[in-house]
C-alpha positions in Angstrom: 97.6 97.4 142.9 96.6 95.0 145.1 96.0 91.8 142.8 94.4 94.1 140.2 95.8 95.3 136.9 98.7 98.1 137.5 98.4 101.5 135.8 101.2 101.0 134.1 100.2 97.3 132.5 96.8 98.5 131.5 98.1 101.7 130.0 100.5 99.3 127.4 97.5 97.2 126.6 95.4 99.8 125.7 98.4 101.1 123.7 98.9 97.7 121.9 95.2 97.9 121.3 94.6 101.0 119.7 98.1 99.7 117.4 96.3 96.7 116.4 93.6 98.4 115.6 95.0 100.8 113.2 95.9 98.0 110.9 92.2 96.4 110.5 89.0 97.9 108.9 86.0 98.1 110.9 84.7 95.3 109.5 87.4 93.1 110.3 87.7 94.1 113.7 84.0 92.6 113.9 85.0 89.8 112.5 87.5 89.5 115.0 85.2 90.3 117.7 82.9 87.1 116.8 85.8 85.0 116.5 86.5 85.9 120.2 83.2 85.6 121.7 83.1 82.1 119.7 85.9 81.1 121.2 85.2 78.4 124.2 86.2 79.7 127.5 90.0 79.3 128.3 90.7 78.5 124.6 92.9 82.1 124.6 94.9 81.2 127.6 95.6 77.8 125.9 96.7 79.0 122.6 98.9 81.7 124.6 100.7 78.6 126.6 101.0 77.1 123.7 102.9 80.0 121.8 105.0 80.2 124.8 105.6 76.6 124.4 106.4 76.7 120.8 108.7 80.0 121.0 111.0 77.8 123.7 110.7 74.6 121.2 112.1 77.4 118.5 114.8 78.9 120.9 116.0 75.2 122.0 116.3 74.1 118.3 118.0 77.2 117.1 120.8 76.9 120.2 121.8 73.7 119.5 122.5 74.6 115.7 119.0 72.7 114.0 118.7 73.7 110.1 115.2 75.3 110.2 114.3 73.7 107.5 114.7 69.7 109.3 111.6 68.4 109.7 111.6 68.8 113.3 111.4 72.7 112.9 109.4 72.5 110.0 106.3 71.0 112.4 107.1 73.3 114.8 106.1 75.8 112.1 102.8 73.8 110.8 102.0 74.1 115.0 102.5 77.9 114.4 101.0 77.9 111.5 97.5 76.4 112.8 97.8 78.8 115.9 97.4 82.0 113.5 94.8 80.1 111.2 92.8 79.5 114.5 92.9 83.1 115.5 91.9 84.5 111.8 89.5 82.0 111.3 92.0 80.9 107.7 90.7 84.6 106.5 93.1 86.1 104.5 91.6 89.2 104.8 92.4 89.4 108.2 95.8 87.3 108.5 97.1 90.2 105.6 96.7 93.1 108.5 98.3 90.9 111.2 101.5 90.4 108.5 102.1 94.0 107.8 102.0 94.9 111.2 104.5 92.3 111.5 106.3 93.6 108.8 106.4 97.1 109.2 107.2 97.2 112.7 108.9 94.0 113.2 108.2 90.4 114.7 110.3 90.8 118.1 108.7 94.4 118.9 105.1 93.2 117.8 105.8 90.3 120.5 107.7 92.1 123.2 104.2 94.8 123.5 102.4 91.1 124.4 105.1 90.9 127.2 107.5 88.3 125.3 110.7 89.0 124.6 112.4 86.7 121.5 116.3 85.6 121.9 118.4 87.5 119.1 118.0 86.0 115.9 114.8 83.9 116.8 112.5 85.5 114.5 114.6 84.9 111.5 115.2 81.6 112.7 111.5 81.2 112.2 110.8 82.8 109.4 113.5 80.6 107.9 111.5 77.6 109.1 108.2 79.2 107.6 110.0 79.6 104.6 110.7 75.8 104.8 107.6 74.7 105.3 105.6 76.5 102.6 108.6 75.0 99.8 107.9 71.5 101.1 103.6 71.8 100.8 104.1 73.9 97.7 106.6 70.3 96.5 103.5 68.4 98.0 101.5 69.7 95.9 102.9 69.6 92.6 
């Protein structure tokens, strides 16, 4: 396919699409929509670098044996954290959709139909950091 999209590639987007879109209700999906076309040109490339950045930050601090709940890991977190609050606008309505997919079919397959593939373990390892980080502003805040 000559510099284009391959059949194959296009046919697993489309697939990952219609997935996605079986969690939301019409509704969200336009809320979605907006977000996107609000969005300032190259913004979604950037926050994909950066997810790419912060899953090798993650990978590095789990192979050398960091508690995911050092404060290191735990901003590594808060950086995740802001990522998913910048792509649901901080709408719980449509960050609950995203987490059952999550749940229900499981962090490392969600990610490996977006064409990364985690390192065993590395999705607990962040979840335990999550964890972390929600106990320390919930402490922050009392």
């Amino acid at each position: 396919a000559h510099g284009g999209v391959g059949v194959e590639e296009l046919t697993e987007t489309i697939a990952l699409t219609v997935r996605i879109e079986s969690y939301y209700t019409p509704e969200q999906l336009q809320r979605l929509d907006r977000r996107a076309r609000e969005t300032p040109p190259g913004r979604m490339e950037g926050a994909q670098a950066e997810w790419t950045d912060l899953f090798a930050a993650f990978a590095e601090a789990m192979a050398r044996g960091a508690d995911p709940g050092s404060p290191e890991v735990t901003e590594l977190a808060r950086r995740a954290r802001a990522l998913i609050d910048e792509f649901t606008g901080g709408d719980p309505g449509v960050a609950a959709p995203l987490n059952r997919m999550y749940r229900r079919e499981g962090g490392p397959a969600v990610l490996s139909g977006y064409g990364m593939d985690l390192a065993p373990g590395l999705w607990d390892y962040m979840a335990r950091a999550r964890q972390a980080l929600d106990a320390a502003d919930e402490e922050a805040t009392t």
